[in-house]
C-alpha positions as CSV (number, residue, x, y, z in Angstrom):
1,X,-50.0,131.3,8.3
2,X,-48.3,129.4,5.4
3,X,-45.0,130.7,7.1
4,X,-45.0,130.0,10.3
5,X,-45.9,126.4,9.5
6,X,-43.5,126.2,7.0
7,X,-40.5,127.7,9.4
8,X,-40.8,124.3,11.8
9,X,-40.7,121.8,8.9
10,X,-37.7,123.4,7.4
11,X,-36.1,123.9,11.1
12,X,-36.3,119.6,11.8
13,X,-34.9,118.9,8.2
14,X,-32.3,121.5,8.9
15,X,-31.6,119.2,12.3
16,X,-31.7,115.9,10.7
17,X,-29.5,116.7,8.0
18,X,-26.9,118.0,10.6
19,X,-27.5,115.0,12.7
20,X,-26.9,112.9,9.7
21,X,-23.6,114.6,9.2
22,X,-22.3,114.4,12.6
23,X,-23.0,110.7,12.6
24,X,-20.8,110.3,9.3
25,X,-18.6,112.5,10.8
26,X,-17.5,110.4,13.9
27,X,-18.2,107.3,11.9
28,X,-15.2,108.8,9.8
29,X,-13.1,109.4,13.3
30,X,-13.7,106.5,14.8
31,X,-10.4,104.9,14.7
32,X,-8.9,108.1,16.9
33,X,-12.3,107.7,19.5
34,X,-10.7,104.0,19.9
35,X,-7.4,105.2,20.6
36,X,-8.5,107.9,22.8
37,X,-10.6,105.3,24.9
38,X,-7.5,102.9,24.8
39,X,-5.4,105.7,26.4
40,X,-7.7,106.9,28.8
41,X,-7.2,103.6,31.0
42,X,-3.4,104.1,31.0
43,X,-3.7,107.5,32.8
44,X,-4.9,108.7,36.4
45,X,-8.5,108.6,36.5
46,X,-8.7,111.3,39.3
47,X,-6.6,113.8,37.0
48,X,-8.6,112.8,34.1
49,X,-12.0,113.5,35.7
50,X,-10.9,116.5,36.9
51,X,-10.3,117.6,33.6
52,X,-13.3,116.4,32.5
53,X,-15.1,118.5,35.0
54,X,-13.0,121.8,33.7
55,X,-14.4,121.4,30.4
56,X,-17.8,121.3,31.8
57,X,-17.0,124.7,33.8
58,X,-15.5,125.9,30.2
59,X,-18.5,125.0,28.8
60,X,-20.9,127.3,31.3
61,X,-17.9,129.8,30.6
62,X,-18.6,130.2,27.1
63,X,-22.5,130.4,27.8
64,X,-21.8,133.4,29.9
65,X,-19.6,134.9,27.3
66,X,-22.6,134.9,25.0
67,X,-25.2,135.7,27.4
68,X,-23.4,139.3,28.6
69,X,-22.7,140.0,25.4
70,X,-26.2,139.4,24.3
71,X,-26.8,141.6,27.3
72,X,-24.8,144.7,26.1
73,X,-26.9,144.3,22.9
74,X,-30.0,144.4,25.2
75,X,-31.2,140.6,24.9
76,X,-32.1,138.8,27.6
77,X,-31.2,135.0,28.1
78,X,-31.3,132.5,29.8
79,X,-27.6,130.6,31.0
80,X,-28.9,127.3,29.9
81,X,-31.0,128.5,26.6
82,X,-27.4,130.2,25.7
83,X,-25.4,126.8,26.7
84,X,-27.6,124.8,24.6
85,X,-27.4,127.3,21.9
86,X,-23.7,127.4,22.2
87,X,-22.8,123.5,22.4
88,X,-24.8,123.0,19.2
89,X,-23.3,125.8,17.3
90,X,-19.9,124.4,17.7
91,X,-22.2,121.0,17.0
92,X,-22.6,122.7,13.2
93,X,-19.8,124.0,12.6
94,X,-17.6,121.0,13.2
95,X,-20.1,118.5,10.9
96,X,-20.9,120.9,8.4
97,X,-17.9,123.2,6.0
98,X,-19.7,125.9,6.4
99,X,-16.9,128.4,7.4
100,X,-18.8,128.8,10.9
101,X,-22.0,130.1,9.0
102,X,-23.8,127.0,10.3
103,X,-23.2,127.9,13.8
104,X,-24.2,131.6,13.0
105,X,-27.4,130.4,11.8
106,X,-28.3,128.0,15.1
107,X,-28.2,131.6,16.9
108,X,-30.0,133.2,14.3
109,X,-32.7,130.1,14.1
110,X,-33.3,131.2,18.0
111,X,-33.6,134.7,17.4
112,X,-36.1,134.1,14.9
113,X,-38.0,131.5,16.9
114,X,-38.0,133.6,20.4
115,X,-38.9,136.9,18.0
116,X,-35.9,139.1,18.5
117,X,-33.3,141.0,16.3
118,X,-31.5,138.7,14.0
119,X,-28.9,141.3,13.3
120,X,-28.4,141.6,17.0
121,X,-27.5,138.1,17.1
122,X,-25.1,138.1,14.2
123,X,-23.5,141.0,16.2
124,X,-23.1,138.8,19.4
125,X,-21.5,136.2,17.9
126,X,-19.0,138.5,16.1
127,X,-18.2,140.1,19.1
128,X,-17.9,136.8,20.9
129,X,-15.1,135.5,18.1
130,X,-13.7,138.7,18.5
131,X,-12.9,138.9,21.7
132,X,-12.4,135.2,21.8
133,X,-9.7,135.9,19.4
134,X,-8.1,138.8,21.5
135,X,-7.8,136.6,24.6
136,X,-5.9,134.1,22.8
137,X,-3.2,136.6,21.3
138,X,-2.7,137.6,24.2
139,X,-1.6,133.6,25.5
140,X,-0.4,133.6,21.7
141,X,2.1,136.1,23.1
142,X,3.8,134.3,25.4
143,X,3.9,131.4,23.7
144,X,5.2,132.3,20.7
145,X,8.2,134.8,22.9
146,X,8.5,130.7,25.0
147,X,9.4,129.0,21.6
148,X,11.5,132.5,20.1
149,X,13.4,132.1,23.1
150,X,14.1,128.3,23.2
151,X,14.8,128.6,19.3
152,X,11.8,126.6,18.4
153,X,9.6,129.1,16.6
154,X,8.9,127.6,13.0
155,X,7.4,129.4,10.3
156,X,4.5,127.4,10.1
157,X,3.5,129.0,13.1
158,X,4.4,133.0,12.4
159,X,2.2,132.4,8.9
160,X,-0.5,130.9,11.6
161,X,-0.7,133.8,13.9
162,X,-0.7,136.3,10.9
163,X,-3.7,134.6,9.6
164,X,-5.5,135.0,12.9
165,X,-4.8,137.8,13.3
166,X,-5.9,139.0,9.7
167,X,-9.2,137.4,10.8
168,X,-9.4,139.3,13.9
169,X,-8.7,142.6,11.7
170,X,-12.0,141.6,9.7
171,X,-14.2,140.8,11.9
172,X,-13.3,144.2,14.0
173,X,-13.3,146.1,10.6
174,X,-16.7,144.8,9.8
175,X,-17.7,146.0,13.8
176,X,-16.6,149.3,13.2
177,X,-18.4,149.9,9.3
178,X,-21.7,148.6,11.8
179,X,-21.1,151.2,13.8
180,X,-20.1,154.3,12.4
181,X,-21.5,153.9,8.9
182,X,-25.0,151.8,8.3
183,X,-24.7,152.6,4.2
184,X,-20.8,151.7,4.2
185,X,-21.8,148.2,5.3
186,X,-24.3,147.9,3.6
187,X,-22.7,148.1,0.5
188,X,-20.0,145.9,1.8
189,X,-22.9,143.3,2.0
190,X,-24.4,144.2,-0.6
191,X,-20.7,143.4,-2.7
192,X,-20.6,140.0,-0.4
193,X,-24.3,138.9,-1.6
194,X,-23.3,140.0,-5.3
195,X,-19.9,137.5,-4.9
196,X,-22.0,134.7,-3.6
197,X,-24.9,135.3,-6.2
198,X,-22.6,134.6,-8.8
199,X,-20.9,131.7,-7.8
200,X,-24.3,130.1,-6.6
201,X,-25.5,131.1,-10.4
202,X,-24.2,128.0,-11.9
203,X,-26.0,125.8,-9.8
204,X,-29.1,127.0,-9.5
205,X,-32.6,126.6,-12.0
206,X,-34.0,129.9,-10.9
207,X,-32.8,133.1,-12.7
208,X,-33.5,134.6,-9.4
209,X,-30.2,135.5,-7.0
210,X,-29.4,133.3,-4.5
211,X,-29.1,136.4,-1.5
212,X,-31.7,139.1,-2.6
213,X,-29.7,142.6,-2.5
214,X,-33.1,144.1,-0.3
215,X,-32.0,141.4,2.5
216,X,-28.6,142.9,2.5
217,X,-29.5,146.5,2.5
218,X,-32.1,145.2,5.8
219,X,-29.6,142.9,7.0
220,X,-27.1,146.3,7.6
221,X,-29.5,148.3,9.1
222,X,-30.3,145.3,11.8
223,X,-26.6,145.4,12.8
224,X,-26.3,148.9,12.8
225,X,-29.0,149.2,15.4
226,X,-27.3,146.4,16.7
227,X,-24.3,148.0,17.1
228,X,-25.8,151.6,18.5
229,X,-26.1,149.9,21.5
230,X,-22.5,149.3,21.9
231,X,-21.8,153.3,21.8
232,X,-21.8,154.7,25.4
233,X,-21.4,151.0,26.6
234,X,-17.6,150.8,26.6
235,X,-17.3,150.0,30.4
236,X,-19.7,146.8,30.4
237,X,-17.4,145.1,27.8
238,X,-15.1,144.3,30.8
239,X,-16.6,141.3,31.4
240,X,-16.9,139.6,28.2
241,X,-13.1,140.2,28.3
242,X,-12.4,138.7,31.1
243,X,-14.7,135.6,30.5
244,X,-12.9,135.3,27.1
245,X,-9.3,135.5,29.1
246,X,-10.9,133.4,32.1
247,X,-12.5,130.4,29.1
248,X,-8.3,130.1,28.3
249,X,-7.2,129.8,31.9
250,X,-9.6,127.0,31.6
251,X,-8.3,124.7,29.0
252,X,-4.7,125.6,30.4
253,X,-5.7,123.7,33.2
254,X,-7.3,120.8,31.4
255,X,-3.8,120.7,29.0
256,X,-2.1,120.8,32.8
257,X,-3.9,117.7,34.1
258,X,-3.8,115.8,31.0
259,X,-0.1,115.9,32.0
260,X,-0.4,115.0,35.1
261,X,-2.8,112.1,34.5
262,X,0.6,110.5,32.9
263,X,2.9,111.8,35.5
264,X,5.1,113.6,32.7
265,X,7.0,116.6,34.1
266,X,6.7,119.8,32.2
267,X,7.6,123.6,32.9
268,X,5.2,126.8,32.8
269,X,6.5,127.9,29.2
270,X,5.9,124.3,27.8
271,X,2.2,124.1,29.0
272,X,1.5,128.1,27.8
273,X,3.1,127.1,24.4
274,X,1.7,123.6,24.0
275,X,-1.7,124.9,24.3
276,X,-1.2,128.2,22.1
277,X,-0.1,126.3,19.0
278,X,-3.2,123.5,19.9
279,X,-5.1,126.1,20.0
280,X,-4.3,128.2,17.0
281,X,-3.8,125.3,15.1
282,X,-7.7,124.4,15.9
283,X,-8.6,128.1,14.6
284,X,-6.5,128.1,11.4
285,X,-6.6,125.1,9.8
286,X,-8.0,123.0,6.9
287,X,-9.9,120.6,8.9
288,X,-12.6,121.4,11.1
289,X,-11.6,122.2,14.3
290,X,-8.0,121.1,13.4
291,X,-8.9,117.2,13.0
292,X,-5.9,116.1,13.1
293,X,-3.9,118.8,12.7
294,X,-4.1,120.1,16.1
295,X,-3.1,116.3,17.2
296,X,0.2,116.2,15.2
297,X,1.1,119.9,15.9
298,X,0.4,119.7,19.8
299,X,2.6,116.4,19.6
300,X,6.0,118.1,17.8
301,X,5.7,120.6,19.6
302,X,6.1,119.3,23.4
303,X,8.4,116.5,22.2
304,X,10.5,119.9,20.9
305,X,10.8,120.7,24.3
306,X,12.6,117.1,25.4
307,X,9.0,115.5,25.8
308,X,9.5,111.6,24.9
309,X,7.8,111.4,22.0
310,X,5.3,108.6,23.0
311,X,4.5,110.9,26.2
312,X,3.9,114.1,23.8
313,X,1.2,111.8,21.6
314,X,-0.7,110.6,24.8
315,X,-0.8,113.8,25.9
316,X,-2.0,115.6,22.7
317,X,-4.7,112.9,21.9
318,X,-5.8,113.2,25.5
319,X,-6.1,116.8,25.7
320,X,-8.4,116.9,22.5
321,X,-10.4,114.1,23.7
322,X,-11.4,116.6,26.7
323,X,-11.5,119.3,24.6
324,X,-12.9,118.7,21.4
325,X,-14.6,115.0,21.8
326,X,-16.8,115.8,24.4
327,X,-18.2,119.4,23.4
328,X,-18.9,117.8,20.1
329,X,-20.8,115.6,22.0
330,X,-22.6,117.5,24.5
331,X,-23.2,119.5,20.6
332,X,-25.1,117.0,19.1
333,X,-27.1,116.2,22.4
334,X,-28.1,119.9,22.4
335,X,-28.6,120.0,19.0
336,X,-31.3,117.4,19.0
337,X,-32.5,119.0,22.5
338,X,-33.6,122.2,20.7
339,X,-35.4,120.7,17.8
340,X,-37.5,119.1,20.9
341,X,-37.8,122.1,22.7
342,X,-38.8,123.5,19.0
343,X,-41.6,120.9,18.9
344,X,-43.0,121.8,21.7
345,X,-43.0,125.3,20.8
346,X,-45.1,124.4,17.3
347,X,-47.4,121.6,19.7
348,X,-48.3,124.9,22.1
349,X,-48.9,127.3,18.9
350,X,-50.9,124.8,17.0
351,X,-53.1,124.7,20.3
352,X,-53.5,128.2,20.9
353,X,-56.8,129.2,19.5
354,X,-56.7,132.4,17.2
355,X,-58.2,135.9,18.3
């Protein structure tokens, strides 16, 4: 009883302090917001809608991403629970440096609310950045062969794609333990929760560990069942695949109209390597999201290909206003969307008499 009126409370703090933090964080940004609204009126509004509307379709891509994966794993959802879910994820792990945890635990918040396997949901969303990751290297590819070929491949972005794909070795490493040996992963989490206990030590008045070594041990055993369903499944991973290669088709096409918008010419190889180092630089960098990284890299590398530099900065700051402006939006909207729909939830439990 004391739980489950507990688990709201903590669920709306948990949503204003993120809301907090995404309001300082555009606060922080808003000088590029009034550069990007400055630019917009110097371009084609018809192009520039148009890519507006892609990123929308992305959007409903990535929902459907999760939603067959969460399929395989044998979870039903909804397409617009798992957009919602999605956007505010993203929402979380832009405003808060949580390394993406924040955007794990929106899913995991869902599970718990809607009653269904937490580890199952950590699963999903490992497979989703998995295979998110895999689509890309294969555009990474090209790319990179595009500026080894035109004798514009700097080291700065070799070290980059090594790192992503280091990641990408991880996360499949940490698949395979969940699927072939539950006690091997759980000692690797149990190691994990022992690293995080002591650094948390420090900082906190209870002797008690920050991550309880029982939750680990539990923790493995929900992705191992997780994971069983996966085995004999091999076939129905097609089309996560092809909605992770389909969601990069996508932005392709918004980074294509942004050009056009300004009538600047460009050739096939430019737009595939403009958007794979925009992209990578948005996976591996310090900032989140690549805030300004992904602006400046985007930018040196189309005026490397004879872009005028002026043209290359429109372009770049154009493209991640489509791309990284308005999903952080659309984020926070369904960010505060679920903590209604969560109040709702409570409003109809409160009300429903007992036995």
């Amino acid at each position: 009883m004391f739980s489950s009126a507990i688990m709201p409370f903590m669920r709306k703090i948990f949503i204003a302090i993120v809301m907090t933090a995404g309001i300082f964080f555009i606060f922080t940004q808003f000088a590029q917001l009034e550069n990007i609204i400055k630019t917009v009126q110097r371009g084609d509004l018809r192009f520039l809608l148009l890519a507006v509307a892609i990123e929308f379709v992305w959007l409903i891509n990535v929902a459907a991403l999760y939603r067959t994966i969460y399929r395989v794993l044998g979870i039903e959802e909804a397409l617009k629970d798992m957009l919602l879910v999605a956007a505010a994820a993203n929402f979380v792990n832009v405003v808060t440096p949580t390394a993406g945890v924040g955007g794990v635990a929106v899913f995991i918040s869902e599970a718990r609310r809607k009653g269904y396997s937490r580890g199952r949901t950590t699963v999903a969303s490992a497979i989703y950045v998995l295979f998110d990751y895999v689509g890309f290297l294969l555009v990474l590819a090209i790319g990179l062969f595009v500026l080894f070929r035109r004798d514009k491949l700097q080291m700065s972005e070799i070290a980059a794609s090594g790192i992503l794909l280091l990641i990408a070795g991880m996360i499949l490493a940490l698949l395979y333990l969940g699927m072939y040996s539950e006690q091997r992963l759980a000692k690797f989490l149990a190691w994990m929760a022992g690293i995080v206990n002591k650094i948390m030590r420090p900082f906190r008045r209870k002797k008690s560990d920050y991550i309880q070594l029982e939750r680990a041990y539990a923790y493995a055993h929900d992705i191992f069942e997780g994971m069983q369903e996966l085995r004999g499944k091999p076939h129905e991973l097609a089309l996560p695949m092809l909605l992770a290669l389909s969601s990069k088709a996508l932005l392709i096409i918004v980074l294509l109209l942004c050009f056009l918008a300004f009538d600047v010419a460009l050739s096939a190889g430019t737009l595939i390597s403009g958007f794979s180092i925009a992209f990578l630089f948005t996976i591996v960098s310090p900032t989140p999201n690549g805030v300004g990284v992904v602006e400046g890299a985007l930018t040196l590398v189309l005026a490397s290909f004879y872009i005028p530099l002026s043209d290359a900065a429109v372009i770049a700051l154009i493209y991640r206003g489509v791309t990284f402006w308005l999903p952080l939006a659309f984020g926070m909207l369904a960010m505060r969307w679920l903590g209604g729909e969560d109040q709702a939830a409570t409003i109809e439990e409160d009300s429903t008499p007992e036995g």
